[in-house]
C-alpha positions as a Python dict, from the first residue, in 0.01 Angstrom:
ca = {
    (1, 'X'): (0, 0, 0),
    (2, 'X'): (221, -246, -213),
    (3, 'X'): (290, -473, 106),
    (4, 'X'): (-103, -480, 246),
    (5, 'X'): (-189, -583, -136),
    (6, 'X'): (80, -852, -169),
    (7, 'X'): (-13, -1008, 153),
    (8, 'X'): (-416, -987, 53),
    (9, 'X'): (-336, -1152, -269),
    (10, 'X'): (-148, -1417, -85),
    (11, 'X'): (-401, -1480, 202),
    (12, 'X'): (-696, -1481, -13),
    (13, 'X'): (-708, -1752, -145),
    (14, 'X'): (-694, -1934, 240),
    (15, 'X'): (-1009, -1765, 341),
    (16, 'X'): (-1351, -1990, 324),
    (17, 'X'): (-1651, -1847, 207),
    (18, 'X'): (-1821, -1627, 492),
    (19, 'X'): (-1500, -1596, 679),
    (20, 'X'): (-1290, -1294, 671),
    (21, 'X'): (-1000, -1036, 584),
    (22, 'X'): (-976, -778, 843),
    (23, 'X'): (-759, -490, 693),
    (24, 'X'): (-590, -260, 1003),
    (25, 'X'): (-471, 79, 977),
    (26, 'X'): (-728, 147, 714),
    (27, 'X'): (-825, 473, 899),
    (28, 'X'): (-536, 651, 771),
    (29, 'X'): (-626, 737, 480),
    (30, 'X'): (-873, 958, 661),
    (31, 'X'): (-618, 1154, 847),
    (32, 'X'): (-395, 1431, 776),
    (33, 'X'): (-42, 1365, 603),
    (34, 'X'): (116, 1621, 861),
    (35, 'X'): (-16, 1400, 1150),
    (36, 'X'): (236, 1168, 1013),
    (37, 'X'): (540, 1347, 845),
    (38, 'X'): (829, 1115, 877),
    (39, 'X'): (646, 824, 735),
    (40, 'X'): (680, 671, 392),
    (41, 'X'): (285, 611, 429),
    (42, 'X'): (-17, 845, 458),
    (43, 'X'): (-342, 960, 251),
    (44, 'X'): (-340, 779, -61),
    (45, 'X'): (-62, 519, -21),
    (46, 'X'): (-202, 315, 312),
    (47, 'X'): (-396, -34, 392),
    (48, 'X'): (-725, 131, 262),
    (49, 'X'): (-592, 196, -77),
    (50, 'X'): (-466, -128, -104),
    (51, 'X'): (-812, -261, -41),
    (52, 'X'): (-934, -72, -239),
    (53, 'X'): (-733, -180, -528),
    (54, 'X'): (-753, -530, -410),
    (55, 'X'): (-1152, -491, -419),
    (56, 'X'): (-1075, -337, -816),
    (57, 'X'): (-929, -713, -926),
    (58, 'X'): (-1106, -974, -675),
    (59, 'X'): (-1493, -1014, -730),
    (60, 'X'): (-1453, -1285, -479),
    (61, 'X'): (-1456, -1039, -142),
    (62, 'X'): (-1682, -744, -54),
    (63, 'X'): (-1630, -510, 243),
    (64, 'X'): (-1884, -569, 493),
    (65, 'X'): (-2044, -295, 635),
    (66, 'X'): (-2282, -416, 878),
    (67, 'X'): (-2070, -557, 1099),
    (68, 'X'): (-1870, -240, 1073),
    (69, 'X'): (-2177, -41, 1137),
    (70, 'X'): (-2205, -251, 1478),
    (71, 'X'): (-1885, -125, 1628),
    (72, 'X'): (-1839, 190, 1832),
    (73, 'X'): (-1473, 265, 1731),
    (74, 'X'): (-1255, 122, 1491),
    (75, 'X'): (-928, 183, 1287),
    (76, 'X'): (-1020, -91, 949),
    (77, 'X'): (-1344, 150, 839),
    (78, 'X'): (-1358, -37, 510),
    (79, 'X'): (-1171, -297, 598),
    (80, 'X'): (-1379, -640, 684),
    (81, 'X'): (-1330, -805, 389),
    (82, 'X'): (-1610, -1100, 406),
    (83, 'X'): (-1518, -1395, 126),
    (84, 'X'): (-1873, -1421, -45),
    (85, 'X'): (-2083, -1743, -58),
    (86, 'X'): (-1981, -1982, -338),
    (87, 'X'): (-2346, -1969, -534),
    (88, 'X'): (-2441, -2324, -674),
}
């Protein structure tokens, strides 16, 4: 969690509007904690909490889910973070 939200809070600010984030590993917070018992990460401390926390303090980025919806398989569900459009 703490590392994915450092380095989102250092690359955001490089990403144009309508370009992207992509988050990986975001699909374990959907697993269980046994599948991964010697790890120091699992359900709720992971990539997708991080986003989600990152989400919490930047108004600047939303998770698109369209383009998620077009995949067959992937492990970022949540995690295509689009930079919105600068509005004039």
């Amino acid at each position: 969690h703490e590392h994915v939200l450092a380095e989102l809070r250092a690359y955001a600010p490089l990403v144009s509007p309508g370009a992207y984030l992509v988050v990986f590993d975001t699909s374990i917070e959907d697993m269980p904690a046994e599948m991964y018992p010697a790890r120091p990460w699992g359900p709720g401390n992971n990539p997708r909490t991080a986003v989600r926390q990152f989400l919490a303090e930047s108004a600047d980025f939303e998770v698109d889910q369209a383009l998620e919806d077009k995949l067959l398989i992937t492990v970022c569900p949540g995690g295509y973070l689009r930079r919105r459009e600068v509005s004039c």
